[in-house]
N, CA, C and O atoms as a CHARMM CRD file, in Angstrom:
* protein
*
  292
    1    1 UNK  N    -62.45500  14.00400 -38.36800 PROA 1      0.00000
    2    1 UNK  CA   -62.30100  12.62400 -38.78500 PROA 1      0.00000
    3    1 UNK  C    -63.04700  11.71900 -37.81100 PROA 1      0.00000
    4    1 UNK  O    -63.00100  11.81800 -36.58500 PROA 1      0.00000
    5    2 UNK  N    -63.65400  10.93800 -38.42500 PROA 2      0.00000
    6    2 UNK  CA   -64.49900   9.56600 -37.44800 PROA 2      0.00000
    7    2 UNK  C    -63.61500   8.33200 -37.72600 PROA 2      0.00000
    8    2 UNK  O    -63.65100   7.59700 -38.71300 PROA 2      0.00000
    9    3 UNK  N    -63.01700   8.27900 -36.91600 PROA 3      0.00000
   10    3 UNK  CA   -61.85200   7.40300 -36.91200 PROA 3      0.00000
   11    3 UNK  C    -62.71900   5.85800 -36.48600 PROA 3      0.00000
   12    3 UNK  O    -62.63900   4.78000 -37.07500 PROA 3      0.00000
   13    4 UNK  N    -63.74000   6.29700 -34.96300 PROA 4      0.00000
   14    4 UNK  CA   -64.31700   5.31400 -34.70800 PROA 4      0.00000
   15    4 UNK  C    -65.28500   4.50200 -35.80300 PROA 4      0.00000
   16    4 UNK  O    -65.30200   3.27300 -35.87500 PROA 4      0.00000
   17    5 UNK  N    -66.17300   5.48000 -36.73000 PROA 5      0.00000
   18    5 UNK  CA   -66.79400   5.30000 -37.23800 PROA 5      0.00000
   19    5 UNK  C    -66.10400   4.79400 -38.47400 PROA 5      0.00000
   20    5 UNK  O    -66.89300   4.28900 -39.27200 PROA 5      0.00000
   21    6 UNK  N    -65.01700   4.79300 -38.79800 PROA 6      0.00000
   22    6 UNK  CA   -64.58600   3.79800 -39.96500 PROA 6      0.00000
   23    6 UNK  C    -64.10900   2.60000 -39.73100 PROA 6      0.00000
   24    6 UNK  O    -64.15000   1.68900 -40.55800 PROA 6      0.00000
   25    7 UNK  N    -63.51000   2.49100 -38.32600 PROA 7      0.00000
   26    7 UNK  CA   -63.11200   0.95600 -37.94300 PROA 7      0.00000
   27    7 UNK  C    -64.26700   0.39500 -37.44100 PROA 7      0.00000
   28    7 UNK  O    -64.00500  -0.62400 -36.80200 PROA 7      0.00000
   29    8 UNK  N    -65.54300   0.68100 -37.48300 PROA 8      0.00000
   30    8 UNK  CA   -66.62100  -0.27900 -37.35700 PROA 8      0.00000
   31    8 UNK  C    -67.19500  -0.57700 -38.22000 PROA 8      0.00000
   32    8 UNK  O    -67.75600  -1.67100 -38.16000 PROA 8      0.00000
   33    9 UNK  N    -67.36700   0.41900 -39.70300 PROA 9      0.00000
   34    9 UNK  CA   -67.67000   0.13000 -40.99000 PROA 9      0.00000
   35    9 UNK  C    -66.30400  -1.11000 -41.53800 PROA 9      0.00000
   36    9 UNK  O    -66.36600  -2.02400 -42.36000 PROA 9      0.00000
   37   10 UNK  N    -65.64900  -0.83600 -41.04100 PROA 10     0.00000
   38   10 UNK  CA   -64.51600  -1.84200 -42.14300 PROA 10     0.00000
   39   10 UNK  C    -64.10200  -3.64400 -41.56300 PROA 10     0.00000
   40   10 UNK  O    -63.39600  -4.56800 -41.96800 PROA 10     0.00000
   41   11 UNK  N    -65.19700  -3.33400 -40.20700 PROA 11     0.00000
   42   11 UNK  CA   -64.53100  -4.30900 -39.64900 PROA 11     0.00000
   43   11 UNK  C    -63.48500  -4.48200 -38.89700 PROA 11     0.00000
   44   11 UNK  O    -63.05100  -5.61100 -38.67100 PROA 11     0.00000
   45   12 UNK  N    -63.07100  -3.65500 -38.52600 PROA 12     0.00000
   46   12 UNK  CA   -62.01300  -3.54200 -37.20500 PROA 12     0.00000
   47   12 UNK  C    -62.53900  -3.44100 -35.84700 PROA 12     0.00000
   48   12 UNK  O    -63.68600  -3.63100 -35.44200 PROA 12     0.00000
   49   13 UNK  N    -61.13300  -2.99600 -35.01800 PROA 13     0.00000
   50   13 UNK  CA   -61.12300  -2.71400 -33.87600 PROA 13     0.00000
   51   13 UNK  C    -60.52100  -1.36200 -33.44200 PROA 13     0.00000
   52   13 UNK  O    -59.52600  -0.90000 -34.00000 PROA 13     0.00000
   53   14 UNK  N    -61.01700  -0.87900 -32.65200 PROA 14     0.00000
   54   14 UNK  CA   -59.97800   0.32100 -31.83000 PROA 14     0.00000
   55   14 UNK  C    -59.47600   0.16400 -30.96300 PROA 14     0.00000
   56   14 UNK  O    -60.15500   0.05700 -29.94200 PROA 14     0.00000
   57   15 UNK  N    -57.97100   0.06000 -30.87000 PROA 15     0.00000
   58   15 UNK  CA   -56.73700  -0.77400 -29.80100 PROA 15     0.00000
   59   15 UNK  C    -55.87200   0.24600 -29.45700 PROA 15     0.00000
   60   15 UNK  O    -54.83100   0.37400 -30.10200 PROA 15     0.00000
   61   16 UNK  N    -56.25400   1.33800 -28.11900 PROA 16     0.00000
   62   16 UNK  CA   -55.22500   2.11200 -27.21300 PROA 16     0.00000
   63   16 UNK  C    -54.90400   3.01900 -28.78500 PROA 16     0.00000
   64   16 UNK  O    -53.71800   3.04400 -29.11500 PROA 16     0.00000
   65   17 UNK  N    -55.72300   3.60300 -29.54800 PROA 17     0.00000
   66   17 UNK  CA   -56.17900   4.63500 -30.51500 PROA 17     0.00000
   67   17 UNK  C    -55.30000   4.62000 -31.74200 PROA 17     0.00000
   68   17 UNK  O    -54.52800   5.48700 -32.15200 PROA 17     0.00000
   69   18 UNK  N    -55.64500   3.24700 -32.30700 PROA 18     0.00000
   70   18 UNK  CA   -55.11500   2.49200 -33.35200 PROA 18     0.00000
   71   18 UNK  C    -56.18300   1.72800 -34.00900 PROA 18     0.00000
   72   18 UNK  O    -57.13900   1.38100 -33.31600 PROA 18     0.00000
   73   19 UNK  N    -56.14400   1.39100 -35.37100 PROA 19     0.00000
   74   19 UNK  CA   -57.03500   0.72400 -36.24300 PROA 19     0.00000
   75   19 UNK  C    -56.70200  -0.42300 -36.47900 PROA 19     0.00000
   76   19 UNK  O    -55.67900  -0.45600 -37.16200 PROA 19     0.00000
   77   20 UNK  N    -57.27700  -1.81800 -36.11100 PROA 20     0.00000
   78   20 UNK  CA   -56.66100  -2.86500 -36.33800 PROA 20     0.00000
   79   20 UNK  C    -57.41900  -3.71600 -37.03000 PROA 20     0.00000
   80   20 UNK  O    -58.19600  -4.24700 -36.23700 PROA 20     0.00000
   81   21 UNK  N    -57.63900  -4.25500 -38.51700 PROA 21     0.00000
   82   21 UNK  CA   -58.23000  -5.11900 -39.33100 PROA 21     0.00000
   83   21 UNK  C    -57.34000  -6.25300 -39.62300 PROA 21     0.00000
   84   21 UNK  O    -56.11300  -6.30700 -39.53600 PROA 21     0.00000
   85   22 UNK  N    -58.37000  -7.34300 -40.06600 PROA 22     0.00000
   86   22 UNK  CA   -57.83800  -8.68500 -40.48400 PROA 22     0.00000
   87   22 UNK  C    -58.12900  -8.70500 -41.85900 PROA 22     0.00000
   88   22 UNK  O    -59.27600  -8.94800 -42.23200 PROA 22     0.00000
   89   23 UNK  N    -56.94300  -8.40800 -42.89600 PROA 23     0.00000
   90   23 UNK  CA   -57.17900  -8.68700 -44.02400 PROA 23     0.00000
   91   23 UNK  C    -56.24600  -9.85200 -44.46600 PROA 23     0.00000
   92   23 UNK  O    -55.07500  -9.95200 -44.09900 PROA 23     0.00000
   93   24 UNK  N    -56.83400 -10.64900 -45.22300 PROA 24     0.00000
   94   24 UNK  CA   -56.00700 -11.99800 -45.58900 PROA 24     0.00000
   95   24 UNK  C    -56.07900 -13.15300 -44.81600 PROA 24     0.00000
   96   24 UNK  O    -55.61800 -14.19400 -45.28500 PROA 24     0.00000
   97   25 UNK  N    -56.54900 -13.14100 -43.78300 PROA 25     0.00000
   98   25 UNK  CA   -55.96400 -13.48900 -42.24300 PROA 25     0.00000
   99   25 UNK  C    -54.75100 -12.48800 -41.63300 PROA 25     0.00000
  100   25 UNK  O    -54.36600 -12.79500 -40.50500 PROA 25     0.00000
  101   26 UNK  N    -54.30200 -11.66700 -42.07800 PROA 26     0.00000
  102   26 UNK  CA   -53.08800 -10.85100 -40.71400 PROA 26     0.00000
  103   26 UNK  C    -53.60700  -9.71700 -40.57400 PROA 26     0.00000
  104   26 UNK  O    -53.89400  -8.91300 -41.46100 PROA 26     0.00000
  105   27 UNK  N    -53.78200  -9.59400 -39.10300 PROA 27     0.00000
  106   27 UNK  CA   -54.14300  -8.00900 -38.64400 PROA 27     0.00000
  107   27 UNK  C    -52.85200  -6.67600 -39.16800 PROA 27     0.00000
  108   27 UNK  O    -51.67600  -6.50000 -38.85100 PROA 27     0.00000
  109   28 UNK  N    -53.39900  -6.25800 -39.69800 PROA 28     0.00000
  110   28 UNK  CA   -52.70000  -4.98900 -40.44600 PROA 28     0.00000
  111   28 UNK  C    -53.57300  -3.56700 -39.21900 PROA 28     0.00000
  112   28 UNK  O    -54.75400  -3.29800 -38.99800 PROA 28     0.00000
  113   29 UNK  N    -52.46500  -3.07800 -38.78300 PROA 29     0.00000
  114   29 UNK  CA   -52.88800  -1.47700 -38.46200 PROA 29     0.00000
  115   29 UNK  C    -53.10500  -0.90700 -39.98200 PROA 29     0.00000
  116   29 UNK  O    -52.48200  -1.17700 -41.00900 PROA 29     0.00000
  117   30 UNK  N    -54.60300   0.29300 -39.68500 PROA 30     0.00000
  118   30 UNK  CA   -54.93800   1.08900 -40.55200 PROA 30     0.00000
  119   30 UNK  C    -54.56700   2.37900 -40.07500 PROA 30     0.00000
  120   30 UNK  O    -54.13000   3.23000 -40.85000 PROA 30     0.00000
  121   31 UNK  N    -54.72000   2.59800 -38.76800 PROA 31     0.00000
  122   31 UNK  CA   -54.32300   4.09100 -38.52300 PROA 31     0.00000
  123   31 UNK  C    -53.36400   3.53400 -37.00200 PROA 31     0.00000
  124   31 UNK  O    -53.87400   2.70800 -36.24500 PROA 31     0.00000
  125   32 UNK  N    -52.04000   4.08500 -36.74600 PROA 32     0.00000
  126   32 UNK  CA   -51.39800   4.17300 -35.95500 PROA 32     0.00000
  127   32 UNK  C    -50.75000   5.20800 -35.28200 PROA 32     0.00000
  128   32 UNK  O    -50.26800   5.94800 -36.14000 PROA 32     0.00000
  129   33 UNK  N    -50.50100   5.62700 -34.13400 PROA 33     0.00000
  130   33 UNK  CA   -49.73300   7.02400 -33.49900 PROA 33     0.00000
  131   33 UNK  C    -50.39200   8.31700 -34.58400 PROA 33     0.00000
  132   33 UNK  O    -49.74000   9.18100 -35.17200 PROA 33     0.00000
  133   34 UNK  N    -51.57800   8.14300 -34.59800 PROA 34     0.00000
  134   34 UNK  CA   -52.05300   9.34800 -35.23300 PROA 34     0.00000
  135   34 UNK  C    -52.07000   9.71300 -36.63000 PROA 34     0.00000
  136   34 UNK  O    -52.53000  10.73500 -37.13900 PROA 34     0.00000
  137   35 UNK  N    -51.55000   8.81100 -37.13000 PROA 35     0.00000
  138   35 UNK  CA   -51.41500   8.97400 -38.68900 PROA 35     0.00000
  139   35 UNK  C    -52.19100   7.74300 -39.47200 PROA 35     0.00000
  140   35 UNK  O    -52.27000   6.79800 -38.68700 PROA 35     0.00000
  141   36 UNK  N    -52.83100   7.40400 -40.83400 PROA 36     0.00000
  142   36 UNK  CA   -52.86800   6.72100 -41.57000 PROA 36     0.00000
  143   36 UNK  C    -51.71100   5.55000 -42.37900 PROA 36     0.00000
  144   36 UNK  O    -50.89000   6.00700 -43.17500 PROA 36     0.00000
  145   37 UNK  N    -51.75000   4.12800 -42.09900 PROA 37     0.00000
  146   37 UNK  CA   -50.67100   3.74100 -42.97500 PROA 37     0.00000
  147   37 UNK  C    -51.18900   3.96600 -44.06800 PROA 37     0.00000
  148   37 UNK  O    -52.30400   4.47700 -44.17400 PROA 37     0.00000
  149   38 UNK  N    -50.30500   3.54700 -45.26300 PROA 38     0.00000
  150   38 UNK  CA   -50.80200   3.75400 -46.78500 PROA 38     0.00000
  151   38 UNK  C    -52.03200   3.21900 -47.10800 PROA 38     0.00000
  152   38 UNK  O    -52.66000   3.88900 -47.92800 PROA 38     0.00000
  153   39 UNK  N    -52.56000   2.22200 -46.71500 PROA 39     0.00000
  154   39 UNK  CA   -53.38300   1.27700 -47.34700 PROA 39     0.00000
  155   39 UNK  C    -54.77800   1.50900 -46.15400 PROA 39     0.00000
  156   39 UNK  O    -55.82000   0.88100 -46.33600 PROA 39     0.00000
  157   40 UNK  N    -54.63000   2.43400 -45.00700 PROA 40     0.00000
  158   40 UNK  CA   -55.58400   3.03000 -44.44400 PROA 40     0.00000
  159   40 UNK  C    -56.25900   4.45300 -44.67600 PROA 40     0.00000
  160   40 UNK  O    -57.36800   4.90100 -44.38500 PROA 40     0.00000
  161   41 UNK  N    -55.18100   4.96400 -45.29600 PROA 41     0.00000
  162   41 UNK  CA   -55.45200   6.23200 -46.72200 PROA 41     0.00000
  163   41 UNK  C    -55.96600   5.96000 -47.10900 PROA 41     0.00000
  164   41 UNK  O    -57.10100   6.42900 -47.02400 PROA 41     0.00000
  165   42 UNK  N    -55.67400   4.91300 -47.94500 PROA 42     0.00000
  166   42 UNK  CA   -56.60000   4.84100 -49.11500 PROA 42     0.00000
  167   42 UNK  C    -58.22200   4.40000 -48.51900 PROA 42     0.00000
  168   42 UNK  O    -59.19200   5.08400 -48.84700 PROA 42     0.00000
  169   43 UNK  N    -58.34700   3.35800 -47.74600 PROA 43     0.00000
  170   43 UNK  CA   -59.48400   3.42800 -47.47200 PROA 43     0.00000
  171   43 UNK  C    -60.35900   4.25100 -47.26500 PROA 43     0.00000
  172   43 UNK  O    -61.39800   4.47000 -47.88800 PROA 43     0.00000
  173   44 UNK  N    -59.82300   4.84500 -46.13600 PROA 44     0.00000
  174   44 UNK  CA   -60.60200   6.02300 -45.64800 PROA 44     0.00000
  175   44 UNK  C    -60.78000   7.23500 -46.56100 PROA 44     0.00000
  176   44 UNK  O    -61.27700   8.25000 -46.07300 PROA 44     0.00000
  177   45 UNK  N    -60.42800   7.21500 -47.80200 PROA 45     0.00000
  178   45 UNK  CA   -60.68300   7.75100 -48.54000 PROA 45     0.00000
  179   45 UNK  C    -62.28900   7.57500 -49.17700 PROA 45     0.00000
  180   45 UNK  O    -63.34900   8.18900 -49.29500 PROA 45     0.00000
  181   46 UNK  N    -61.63100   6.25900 -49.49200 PROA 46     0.00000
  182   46 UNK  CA   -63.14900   5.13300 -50.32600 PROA 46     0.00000
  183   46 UNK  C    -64.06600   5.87600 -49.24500 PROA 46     0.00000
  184   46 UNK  O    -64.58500   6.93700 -49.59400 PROA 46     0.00000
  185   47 UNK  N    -64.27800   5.43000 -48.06800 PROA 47     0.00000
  186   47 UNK  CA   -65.04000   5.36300 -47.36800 PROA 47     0.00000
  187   47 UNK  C    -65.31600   6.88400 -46.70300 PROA 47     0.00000
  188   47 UNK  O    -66.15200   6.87100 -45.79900 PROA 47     0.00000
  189   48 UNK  N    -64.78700   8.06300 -46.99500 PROA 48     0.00000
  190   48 UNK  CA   -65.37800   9.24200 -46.98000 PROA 48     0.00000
  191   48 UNK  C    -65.98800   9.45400 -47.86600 PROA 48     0.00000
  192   48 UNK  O    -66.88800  10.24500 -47.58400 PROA 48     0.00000
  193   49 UNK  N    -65.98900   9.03500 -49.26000 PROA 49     0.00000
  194   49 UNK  CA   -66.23000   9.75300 -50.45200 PROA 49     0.00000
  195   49 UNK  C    -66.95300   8.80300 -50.99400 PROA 49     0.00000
  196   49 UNK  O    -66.67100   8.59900 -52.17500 PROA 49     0.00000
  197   50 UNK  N    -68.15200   7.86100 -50.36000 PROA 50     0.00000
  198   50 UNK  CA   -68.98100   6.63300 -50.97600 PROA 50     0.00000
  199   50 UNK  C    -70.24500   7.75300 -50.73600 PROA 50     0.00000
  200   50 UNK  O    -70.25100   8.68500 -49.93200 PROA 50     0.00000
  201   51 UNK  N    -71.12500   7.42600 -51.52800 PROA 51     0.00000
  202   51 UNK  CA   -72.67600   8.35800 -51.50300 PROA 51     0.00000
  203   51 UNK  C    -73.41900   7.76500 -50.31700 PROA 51     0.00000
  204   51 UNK  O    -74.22200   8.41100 -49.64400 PROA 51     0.00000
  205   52 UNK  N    -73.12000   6.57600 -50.12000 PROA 52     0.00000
  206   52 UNK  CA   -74.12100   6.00700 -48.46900 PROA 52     0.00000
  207   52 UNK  C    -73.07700   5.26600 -47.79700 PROA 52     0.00000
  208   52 UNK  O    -72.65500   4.14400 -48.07900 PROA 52     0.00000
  209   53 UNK  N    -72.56800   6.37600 -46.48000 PROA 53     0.00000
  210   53 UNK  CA   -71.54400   5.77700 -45.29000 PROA 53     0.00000
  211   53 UNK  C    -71.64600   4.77200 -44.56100 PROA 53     0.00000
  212   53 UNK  O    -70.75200   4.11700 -44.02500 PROA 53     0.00000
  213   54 UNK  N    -73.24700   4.58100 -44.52400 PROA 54     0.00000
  214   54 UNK  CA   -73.72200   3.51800 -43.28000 PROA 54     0.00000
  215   54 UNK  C    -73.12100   1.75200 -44.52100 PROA 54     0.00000
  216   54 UNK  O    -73.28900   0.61900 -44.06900 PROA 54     0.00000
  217   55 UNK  N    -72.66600   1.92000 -45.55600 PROA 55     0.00000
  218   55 UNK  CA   -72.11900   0.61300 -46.17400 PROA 55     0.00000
  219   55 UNK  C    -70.97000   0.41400 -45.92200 PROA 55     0.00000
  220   55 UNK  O    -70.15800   1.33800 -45.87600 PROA 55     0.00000
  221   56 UNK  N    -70.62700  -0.93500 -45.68600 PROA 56     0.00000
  222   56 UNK  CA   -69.08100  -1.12500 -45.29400 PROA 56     0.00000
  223   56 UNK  C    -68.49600  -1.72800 -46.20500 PROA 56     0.00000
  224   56 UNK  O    -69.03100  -2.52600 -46.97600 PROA 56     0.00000
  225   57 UNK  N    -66.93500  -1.28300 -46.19500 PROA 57     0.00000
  226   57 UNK  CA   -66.69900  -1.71200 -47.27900 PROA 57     0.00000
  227   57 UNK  C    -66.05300  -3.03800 -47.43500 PROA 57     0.00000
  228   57 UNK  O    -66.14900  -3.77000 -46.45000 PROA 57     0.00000
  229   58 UNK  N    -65.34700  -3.55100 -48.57300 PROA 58     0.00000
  230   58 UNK  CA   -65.44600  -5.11700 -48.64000 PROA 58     0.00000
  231   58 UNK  C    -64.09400  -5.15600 -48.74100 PROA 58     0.00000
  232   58 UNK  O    -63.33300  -4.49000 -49.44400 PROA 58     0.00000
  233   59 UNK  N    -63.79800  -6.39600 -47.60400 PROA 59     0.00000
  234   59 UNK  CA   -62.18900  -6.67800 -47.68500 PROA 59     0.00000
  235   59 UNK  C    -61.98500  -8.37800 -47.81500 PROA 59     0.00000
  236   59 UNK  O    -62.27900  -9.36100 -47.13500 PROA 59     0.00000
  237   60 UNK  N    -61.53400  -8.19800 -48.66900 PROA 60     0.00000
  238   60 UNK  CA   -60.95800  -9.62700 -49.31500 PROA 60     0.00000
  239   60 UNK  C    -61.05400 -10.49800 -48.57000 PROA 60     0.00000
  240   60 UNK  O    -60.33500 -10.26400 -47.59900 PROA 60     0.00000
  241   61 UNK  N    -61.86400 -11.95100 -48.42700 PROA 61     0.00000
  242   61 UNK  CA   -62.02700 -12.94800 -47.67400 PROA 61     0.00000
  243   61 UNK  C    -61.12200 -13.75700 -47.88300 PROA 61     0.00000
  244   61 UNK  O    -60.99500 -14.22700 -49.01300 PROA 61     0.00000
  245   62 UNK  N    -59.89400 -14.28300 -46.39100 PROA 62     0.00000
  246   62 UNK  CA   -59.21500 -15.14100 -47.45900 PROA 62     0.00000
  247   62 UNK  C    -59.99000 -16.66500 -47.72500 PROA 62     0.00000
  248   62 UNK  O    -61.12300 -17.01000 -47.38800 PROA 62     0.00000
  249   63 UNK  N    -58.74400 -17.56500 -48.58600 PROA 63     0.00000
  250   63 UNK  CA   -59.56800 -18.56800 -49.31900 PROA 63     0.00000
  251   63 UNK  C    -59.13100 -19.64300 -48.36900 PROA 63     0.00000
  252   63 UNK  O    -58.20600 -19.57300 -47.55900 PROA 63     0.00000
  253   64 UNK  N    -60.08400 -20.83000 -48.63500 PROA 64     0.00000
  254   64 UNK  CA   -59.83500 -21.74500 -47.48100 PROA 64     0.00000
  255   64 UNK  C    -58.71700 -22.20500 -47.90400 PROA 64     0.00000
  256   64 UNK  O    -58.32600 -21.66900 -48.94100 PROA 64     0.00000
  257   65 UNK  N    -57.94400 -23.14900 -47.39800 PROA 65     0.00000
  258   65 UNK  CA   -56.25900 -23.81600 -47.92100 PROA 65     0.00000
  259   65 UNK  C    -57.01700 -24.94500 -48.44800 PROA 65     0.00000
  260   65 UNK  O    -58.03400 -25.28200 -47.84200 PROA 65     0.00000
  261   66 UNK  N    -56.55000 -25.75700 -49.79900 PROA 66     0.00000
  262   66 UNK  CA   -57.43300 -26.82200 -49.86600 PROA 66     0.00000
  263   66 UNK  C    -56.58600 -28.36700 -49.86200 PROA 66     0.00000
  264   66 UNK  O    -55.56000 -28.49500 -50.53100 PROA 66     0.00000
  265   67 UNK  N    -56.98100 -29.16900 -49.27500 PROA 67     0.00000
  266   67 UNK  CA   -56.64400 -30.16800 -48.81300 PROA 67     0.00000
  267   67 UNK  C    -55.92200 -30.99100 -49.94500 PROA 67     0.00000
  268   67 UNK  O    -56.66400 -31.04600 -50.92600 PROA 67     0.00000
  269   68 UNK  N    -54.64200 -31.69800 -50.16500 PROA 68     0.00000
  270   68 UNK  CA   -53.92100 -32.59600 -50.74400 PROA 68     0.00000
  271   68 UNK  C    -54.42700 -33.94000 -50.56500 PROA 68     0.00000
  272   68 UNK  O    -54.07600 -33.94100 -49.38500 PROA 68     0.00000
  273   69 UNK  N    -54.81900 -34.80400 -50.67200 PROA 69     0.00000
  274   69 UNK  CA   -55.04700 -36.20800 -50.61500 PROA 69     0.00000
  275   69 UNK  C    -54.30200 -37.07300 -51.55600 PROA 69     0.00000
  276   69 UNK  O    -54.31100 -36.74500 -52.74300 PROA 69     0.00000
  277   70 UNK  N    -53.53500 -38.33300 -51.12200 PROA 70     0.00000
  278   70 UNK  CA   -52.86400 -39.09600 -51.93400 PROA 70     0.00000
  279   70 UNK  C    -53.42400 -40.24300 -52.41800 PROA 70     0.00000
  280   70 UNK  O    -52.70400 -41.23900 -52.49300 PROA 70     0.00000
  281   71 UNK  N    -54.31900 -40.28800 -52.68700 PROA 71     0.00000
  282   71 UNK  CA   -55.40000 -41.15100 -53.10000 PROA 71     0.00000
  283   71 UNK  C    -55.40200 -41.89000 -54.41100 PROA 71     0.00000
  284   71 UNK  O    -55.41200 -41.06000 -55.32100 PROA 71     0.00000
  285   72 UNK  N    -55.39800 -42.91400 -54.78700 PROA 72     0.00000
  286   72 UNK  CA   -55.74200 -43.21700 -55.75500 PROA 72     0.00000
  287   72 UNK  C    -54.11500 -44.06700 -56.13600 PROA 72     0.00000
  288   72 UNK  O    -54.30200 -45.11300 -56.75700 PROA 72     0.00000
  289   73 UNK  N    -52.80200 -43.78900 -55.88200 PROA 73     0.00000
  290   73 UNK  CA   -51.62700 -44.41700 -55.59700 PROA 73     0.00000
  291   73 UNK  C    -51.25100 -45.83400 -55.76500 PROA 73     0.00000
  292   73 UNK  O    -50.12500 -46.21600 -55.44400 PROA 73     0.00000
């Protein structure tokens, strides 16, 4: 397993041999104490089994918050 090599494709970090991404805005562990959480399974799935590795894969940008104005009152 290239553990390193998927938390640099996905956009993470490697933290004391843990996977740490920002999806949504909240850092979610992908791999922790040696195991996969669910939703780092699955990735690393995607991302063994894509025909070209050197692509990273795409994680949901979040959306900006959009501003209220009381205008017009």
């Amino acid at each position: 397993m290239n553990i390193a090599g998927f938390a640099e494709s996905v956009g993470g970090e490697m933290v004391v041999g843990c996977v740490l991404v920002t999806i949504n805005g909240k850092k979610q562990y992908l791999y922790q104490g040696g195991e996969f959480t669910p939703l780092g399974r699955e990735m690393y799935n995607q991302w063994t089994h894509q025909t070209k590795p050197d692509v990273a894969i795409a994680i949901p940008a979040p959306e900006a918050p959009r501003k209220r104005h009381k205008y017009g009152r």
